[in-house]
C-alpha positions as a Markdown table, in Angstrom:
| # | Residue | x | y | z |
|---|---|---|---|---|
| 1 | Unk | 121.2 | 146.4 | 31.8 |
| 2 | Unk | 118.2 | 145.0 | 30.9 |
| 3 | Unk | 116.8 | 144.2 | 34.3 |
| 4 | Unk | 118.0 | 147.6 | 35.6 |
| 5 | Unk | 115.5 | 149.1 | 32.9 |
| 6 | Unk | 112.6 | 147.0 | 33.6 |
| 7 | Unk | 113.3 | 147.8 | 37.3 |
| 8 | Unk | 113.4 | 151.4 | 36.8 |
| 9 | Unk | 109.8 | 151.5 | 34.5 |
| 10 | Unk | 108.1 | 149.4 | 37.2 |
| 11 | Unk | 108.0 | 151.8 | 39.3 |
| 12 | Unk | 104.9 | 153.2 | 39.6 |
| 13 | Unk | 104.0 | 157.4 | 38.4 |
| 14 | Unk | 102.2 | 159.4 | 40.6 |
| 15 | Unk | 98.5 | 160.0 | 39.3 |
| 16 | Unk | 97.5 | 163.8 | 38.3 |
| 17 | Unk | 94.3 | 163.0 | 38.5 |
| 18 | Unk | 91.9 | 165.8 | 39.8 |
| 19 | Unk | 88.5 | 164.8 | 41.7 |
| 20 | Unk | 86.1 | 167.8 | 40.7 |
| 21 | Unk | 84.3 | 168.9 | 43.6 |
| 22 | Unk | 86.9 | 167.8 | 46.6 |
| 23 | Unk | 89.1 | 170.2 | 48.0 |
| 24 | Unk | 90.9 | 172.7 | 46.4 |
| 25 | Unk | 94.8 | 171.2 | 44.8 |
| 26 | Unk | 98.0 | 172.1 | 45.2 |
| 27 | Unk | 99.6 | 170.6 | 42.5 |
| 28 | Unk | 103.7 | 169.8 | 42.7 |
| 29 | Unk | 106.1 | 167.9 | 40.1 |
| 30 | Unk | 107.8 | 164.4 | 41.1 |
| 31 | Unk | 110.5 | 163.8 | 38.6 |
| 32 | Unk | 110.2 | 160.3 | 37.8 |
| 33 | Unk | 113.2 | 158.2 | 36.4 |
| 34 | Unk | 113.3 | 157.5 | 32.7 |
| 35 | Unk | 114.3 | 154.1 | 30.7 |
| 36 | Unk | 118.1 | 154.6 | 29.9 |
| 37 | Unk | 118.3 | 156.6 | 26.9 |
| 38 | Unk | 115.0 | 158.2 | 26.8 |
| 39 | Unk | 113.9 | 162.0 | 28.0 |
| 40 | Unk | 112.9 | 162.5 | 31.4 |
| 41 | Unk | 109.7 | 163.1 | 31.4 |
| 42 | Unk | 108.2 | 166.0 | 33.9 |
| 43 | Unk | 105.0 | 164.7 | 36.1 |
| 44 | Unk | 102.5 | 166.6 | 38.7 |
| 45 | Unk | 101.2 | 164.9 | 41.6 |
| 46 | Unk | 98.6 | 166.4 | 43.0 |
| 47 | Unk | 98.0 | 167.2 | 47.3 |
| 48 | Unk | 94.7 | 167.6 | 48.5 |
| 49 | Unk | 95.0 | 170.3 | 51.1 |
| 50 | Unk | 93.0 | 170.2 | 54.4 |
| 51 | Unk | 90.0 | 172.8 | 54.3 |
| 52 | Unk | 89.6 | 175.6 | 56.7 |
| 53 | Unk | 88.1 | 173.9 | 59.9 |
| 54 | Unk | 85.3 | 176.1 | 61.3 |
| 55 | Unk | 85.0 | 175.4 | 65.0 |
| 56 | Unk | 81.4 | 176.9 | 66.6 |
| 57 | Unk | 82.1 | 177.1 | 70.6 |
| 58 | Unk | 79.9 | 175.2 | 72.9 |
| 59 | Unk | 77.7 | 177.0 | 75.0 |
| 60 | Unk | 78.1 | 176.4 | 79.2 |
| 61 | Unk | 74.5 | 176.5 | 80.2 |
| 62 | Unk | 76.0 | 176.1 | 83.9 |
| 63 | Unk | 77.5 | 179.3 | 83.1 |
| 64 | Unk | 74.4 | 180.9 | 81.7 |
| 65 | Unk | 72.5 | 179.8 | 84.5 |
| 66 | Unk | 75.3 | 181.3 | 86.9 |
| 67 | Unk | 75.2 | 185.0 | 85.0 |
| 68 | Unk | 71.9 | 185.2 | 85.1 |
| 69 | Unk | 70.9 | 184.6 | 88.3 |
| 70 | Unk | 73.8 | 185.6 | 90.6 |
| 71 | Unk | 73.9 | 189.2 | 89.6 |
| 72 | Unk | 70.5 | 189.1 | 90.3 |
| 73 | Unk | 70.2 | 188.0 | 93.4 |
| 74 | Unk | 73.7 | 189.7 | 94.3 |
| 75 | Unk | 71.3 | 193.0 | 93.1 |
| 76 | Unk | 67.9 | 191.4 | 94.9 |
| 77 | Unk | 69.7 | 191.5 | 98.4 |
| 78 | Unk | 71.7 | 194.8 | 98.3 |
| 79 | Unk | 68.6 | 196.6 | 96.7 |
| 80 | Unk | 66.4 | 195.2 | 99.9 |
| 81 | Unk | 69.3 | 196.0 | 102.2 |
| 82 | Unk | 69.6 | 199.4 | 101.2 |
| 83 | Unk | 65.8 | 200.1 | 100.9 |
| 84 | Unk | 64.3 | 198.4 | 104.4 |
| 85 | Unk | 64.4 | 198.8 | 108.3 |
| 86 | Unk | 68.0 | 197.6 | 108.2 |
| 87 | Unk | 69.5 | 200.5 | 106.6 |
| 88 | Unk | 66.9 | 202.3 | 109.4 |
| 89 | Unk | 68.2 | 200.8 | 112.8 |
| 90 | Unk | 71.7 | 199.0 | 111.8 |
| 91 | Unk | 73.4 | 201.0 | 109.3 |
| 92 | Unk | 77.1 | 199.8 | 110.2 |
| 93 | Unk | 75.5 | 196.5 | 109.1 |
| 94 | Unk | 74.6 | 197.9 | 105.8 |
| 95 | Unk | 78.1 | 199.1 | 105.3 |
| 96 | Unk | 79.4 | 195.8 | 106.1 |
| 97 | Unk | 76.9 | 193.8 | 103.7 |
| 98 | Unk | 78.3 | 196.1 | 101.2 |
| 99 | Unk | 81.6 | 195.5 | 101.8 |
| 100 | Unk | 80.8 | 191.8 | 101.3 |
| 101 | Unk | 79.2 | 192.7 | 97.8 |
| 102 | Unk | 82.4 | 194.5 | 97.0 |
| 103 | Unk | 84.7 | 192.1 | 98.2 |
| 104 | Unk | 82.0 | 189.2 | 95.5 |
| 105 | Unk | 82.9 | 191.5 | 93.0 |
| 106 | Unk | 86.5 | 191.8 | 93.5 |
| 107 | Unk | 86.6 | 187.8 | 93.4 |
| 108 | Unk | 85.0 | 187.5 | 90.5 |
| 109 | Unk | 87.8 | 190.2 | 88.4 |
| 110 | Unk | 90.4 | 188.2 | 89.7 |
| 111 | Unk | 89.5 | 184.9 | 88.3 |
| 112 | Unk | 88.4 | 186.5 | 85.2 |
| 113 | Unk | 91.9 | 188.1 | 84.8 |
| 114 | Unk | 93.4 | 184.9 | 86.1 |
| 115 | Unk | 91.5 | 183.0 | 83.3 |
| 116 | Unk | 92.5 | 185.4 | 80.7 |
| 117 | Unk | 96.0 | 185.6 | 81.5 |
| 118 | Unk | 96.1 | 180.8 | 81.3 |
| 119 | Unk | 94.7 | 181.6 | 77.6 |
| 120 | Unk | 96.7 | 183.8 | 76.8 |
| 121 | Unk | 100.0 | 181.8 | 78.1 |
| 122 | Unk | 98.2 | 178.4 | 76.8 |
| 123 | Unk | 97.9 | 176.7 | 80.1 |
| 124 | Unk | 94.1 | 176.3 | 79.2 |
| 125 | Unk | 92.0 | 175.6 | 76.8 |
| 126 | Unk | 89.2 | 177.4 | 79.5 |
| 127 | Unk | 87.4 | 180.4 | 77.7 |
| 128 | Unk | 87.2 | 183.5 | 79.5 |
| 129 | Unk | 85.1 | 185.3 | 78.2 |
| 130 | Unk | 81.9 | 183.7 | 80.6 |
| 131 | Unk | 84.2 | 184.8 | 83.7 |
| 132 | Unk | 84.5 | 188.4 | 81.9 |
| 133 | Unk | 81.0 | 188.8 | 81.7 |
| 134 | Unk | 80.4 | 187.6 | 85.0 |
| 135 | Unk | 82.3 | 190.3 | 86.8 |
| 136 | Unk | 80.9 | 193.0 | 84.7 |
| 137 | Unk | 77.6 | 191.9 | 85.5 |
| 138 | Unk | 78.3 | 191.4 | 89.1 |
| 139 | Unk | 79.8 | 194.9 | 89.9 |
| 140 | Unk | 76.6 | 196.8 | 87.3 |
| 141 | Unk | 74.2 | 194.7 | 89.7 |
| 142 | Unk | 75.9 | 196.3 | 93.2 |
| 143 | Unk | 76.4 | 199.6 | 91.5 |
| 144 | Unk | 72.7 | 199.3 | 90.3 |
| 145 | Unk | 71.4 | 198.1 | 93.6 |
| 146 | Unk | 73.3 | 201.1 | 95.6 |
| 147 | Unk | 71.8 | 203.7 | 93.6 |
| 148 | Unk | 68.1 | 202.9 | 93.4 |
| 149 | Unk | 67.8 | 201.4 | 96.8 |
| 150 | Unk | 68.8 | 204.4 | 98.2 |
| 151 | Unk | 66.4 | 206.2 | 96.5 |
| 152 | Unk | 63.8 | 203.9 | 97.0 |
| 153 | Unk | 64.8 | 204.3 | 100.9 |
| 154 | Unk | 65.1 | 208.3 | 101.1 |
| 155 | Unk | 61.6 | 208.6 | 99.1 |
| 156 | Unk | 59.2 | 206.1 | 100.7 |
| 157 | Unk | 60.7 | 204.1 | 103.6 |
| 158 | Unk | 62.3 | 206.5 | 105.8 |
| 159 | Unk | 59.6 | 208.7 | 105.8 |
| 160 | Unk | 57.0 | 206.0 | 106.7 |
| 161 | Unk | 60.0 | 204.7 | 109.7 |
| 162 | Unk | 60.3 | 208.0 | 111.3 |
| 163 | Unk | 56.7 | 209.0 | 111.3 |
| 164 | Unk | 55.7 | 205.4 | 112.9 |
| 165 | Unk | 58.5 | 206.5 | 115.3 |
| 166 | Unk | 56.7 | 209.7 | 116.5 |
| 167 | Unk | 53.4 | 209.9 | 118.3 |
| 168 | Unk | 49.8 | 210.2 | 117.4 |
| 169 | Unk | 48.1 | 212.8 | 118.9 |
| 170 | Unk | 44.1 | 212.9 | 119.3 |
| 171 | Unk | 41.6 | 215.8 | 119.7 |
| 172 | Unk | 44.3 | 218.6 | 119.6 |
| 173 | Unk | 42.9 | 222.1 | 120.0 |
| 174 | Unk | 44.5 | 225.0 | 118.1 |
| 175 | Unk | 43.3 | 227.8 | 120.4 |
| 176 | Unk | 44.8 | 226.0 | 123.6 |
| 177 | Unk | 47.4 | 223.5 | 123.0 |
| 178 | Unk | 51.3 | 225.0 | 122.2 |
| 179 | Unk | 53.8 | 223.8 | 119.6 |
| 180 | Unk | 56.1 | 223.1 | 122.6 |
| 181 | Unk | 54.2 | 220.6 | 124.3 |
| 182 | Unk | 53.8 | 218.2 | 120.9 |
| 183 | Unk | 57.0 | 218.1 | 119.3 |
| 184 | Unk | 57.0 | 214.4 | 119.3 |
| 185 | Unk | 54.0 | 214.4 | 117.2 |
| 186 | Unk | 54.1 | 212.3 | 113.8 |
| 187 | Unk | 49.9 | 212.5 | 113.4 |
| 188 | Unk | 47.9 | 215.0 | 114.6 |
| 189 | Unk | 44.2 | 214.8 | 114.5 |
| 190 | Unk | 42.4 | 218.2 | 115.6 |
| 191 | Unk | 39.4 | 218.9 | 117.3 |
| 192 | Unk | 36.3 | 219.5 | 115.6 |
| 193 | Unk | 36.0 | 222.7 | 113.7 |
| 194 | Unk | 39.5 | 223.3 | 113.4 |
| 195 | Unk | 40.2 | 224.6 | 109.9 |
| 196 | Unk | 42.8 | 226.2 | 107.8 |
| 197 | Unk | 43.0 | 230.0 | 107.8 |
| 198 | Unk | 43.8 | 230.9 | 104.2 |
| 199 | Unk | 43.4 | 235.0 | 105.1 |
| 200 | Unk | 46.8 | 234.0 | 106.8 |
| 201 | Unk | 49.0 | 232.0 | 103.7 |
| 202 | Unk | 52.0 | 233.0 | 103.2 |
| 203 | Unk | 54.6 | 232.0 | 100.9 |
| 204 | Unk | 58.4 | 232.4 | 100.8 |
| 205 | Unk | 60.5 | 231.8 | 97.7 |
| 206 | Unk | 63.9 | 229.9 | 96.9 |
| 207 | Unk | 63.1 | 228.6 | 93.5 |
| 208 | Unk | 60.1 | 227.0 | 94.8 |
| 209 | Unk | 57.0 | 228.2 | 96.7 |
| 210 | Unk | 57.1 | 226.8 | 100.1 |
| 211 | Unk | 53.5 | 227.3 | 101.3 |
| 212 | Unk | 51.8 | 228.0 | 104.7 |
| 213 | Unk | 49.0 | 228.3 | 105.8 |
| 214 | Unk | 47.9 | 228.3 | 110.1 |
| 215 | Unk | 45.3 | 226.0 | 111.6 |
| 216 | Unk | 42.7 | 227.5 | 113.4 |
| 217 | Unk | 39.8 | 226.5 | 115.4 |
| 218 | Unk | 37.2 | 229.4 | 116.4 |
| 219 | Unk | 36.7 | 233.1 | 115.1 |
| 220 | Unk | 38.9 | 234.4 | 117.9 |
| 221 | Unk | 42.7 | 235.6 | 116.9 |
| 222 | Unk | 44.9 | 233.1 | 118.6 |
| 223 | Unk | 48.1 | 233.6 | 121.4 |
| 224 | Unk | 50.4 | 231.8 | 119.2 |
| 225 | Unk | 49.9 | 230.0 | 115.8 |
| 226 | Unk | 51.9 | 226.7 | 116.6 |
| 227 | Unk | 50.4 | 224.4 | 113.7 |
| 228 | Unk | 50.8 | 225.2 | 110.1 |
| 229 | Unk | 50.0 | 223.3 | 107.1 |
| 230 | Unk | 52.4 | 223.8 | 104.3 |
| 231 | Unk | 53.1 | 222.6 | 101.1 |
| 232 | Unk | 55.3 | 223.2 | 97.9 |
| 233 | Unk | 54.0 | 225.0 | 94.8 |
| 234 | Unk | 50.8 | 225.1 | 95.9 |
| 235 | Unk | 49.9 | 229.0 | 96.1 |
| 236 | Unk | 50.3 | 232.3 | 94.4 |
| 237 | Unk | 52.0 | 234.2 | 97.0 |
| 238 | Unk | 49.3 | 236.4 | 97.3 |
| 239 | Unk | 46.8 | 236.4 | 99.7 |
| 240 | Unk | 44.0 | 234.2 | 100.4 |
| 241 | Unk | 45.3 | 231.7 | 98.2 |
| 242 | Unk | 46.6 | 228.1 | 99.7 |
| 243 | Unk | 45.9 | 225.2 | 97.6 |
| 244 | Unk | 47.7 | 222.7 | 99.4 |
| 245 | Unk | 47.3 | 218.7 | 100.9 |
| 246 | Unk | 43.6 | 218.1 | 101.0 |
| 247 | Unk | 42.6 | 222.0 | 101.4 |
| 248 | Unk | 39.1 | 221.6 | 99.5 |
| 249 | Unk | 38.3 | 218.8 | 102.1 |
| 250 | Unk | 35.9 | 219.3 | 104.0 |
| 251 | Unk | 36.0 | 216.1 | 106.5 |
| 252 | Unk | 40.3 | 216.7 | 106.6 |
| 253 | Unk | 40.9 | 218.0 | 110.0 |
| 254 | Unk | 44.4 | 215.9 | 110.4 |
| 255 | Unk | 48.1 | 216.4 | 109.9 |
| 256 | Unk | 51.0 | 214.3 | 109.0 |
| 257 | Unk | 54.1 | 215.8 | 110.1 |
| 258 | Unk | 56.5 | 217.4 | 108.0 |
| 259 | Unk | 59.5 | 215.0 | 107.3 |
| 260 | Unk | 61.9 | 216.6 | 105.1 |
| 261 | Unk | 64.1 | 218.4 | 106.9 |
| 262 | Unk | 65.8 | 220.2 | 103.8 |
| 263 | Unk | 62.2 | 222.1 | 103.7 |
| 264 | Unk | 61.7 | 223.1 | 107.1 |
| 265 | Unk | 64.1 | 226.3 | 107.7 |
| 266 | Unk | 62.3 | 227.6 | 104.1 |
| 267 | Unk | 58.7 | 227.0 | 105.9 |
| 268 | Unk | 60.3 | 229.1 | 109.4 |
| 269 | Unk | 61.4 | 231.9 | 107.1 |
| 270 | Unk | 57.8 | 231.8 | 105.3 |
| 271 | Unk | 56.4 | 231.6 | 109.4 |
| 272 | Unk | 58.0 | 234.4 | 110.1 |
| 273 | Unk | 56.8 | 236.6 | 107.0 |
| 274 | Unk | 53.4 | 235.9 | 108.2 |
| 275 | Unk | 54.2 | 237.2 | 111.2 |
| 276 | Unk | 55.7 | 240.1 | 110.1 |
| 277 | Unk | 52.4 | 241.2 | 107.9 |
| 278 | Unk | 49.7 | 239.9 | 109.9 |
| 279 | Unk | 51.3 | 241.0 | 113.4 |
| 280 | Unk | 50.9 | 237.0 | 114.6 |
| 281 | Unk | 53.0 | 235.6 | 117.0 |
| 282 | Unk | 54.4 | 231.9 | 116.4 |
| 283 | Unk | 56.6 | 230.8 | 119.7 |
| 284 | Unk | 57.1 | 226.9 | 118.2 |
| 285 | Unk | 55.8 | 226.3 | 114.5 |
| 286 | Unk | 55.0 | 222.8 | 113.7 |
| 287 | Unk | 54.5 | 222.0 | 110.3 |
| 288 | Unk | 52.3 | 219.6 | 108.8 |
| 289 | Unk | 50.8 | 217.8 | 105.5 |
| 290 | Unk | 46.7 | 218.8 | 105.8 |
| 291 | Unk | 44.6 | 215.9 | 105.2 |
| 292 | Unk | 41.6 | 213.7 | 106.5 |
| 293 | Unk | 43.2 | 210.3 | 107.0 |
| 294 | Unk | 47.4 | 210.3 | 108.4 |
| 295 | Unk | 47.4 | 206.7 | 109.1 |
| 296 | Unk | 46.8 | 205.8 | 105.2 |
| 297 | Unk | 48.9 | 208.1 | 103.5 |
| 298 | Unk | 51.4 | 206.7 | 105.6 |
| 299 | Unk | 50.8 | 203.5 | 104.9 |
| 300 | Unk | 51.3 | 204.4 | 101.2 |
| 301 | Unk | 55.0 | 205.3 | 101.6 |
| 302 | Unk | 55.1 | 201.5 | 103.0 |
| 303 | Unk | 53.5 | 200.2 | 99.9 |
| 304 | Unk | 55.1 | 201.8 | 97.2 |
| 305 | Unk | 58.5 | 200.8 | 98.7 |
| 306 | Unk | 57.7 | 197.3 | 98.5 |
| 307 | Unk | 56.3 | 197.9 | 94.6 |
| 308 | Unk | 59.0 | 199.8 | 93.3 |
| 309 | Unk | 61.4 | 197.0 | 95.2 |
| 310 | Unk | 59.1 | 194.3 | 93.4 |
| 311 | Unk | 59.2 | 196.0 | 90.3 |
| 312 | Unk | 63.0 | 196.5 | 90.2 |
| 313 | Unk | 64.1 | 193.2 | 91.0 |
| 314 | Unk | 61.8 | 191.9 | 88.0 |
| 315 | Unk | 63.4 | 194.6 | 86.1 |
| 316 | Unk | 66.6 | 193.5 | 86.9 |
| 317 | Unk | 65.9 | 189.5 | 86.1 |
| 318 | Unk | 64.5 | 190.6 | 83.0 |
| 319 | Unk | 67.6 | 192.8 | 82.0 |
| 320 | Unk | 70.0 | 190.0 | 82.8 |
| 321 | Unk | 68.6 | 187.5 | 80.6 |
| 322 | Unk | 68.3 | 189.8 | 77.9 |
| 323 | Unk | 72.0 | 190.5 | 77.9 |
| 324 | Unk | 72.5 | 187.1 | 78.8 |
| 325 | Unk | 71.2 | 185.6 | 75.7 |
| 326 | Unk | 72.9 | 188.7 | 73.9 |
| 327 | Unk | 76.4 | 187.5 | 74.8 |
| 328 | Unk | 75.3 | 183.8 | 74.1 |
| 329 | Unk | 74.7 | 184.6 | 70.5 |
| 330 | Unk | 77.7 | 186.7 | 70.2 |
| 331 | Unk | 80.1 | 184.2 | 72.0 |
| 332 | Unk | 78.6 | 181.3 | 69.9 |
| 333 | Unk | 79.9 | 182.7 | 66.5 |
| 334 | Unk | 81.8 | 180.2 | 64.8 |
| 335 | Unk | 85.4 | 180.7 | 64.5 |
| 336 | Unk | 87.7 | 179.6 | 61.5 |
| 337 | Unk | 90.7 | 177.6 | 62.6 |
């Protein structure tokens, strides 16, 4: 008996001692066995539990590099496809290019929902969220590069390609040469003298004043008026009054031809006023952009293509690492385990 009680009150209690400053303590009681005769005695061990681990996610700079600069460059070719002499002589080939972009952007969904779905399932520990932002910023950079290299196209390239695809005409004579015989011509350059006859402007109106004015050389009344300068929102509609292209010129005895062929059935209808009031004949109108040098103003629709296609592919770069470094501190928020 005796040994059994020394055996029992060697065991050793559990400590309840609390270390101020650790962990918070769950506490819970351990009976612990009595000498023979005596009271049980109740004692609280305590367990220290495990604190909240807080996990910050590693950043991927391979995959920062990659969203940066492949949505830009995807955005860098399409926006020079759609804005140059390719969209100009091969269009099927920009339809095609396209389709490649698409088919990019497609690829990079995919594996982004193929990513998501092995998280979700737990077949990988692979985040993502990277492969999310990727195809978002892939299919905004074709979208992008569609839209504003078209524009950039239909305002300042195809203009400068189809004038460089007409002729230049020198020393053209107002009094002798017809309409018929020059509608080829991209720049015309007129004889000496020739001048715009503002007692002739006419104006017709579709929401806008579309603007004519005949070019004349001599005092004489001509056959037929075949050249025309015109312009939009540039007169009164009254008489006498043309204020467009260079009109205040004095050295400007040149034309650049009329490209926009949304305007041109609203200049014939404006032709054809002036011929009703001023009992003029007109047998082939050709309109054109009054001014003293063709060849430069030309040459500006070539420049500012190339600067608005400079500026909007360091537009772009600039908006992709702002957005970038946007999702790398969101995406590098720690997160409690």
């Amino acid at each position: 008996m005796i040994g059994q009680q020394s055996l029992i009150s060697s065991r050793p209690a559990l400590s309840s001692k609390v270390d101020y400053g650790s962990a918070p303590l769950r506490s819970e009681y351990v009976p612990v066995a009595a000498p023979l005769g005596t009271k049980p005695q109740m004692h609280f061990s305590t367990l220290q539990t495990s604190p909240a681990k807080v996990q910050r996610r590693r950043m991927n700079m391979v995959a920062i590099c990659l969203n940066i600069f492949l949505p830009w460059a995807l955005f860098s070719v399409i926006f020079a496809v759609m804005s140059f002499s390719l969209h100009y002589q091969h269009p099927w080939l920009v339809h095609l290019i396209l389709a490649f972009g698409a088919v990019l952007v497609l690829l990079a969904v995919a594996l982004a929902a193929r990513a998501w779905k092995k998280k979700r399932d737990g077949f990988s520990d692979r985040d993502p969220t990277w492969f999310m932002f990727a195809a978002i910023a892939l299919a905004i950079a074709l979208c992008l590069a569609v839209v504003f290299g078209d524009i950039n196209y239909w305002y300042n390239m195809q203009p400068f390609y189809d004038i460089n695809n007409l002729n230049s005409y020198p020393q053209v004579d107002p009094s002798k040469d017809k309409g018929q015989g020059l509608m080829d011509a991209g720049r015309v350059y007129f004889v000496e003298g020739s001048r715009l006859d503002a007692t002739k402007a006419m104006a017709f109106k579709n929401l806008d004043l579309y603007c004519v004015a005949p070019v004349v050389s001599g005092s004489s009344q001509l056959s037929s008026y075949d050249f025309w300068a015109v312009g939009v929102n540039c007169c009164s509609g009254v008489q006498s009054d043309f204020r467009c292209g260079e009109y205040n010129n004095q050295h400007a005895r040149a034309g650049l031809r009329l490209m926009k062929d949304d305007q041109r059935p609203f200049y014939r209808l404006a032709v054809q006023q002036a011929e009703s009031a001023y009992q003029i004949k007109a047998a082939h109108p050709l309109f054109f952009v009054w001014m003293q040098d063709p060849i430069a103003e030309v040459n500006s629709y070539r420049d500012d293509g190339f600067k608005y296609y400079l500026l909007g592919i360091f537009t772009h770069l600039a908006f992709s690492i702002f957005i970038v470094c946007c999702a790398v501190v969101a995406f590098s928020k720690p997160n409690r385990m």
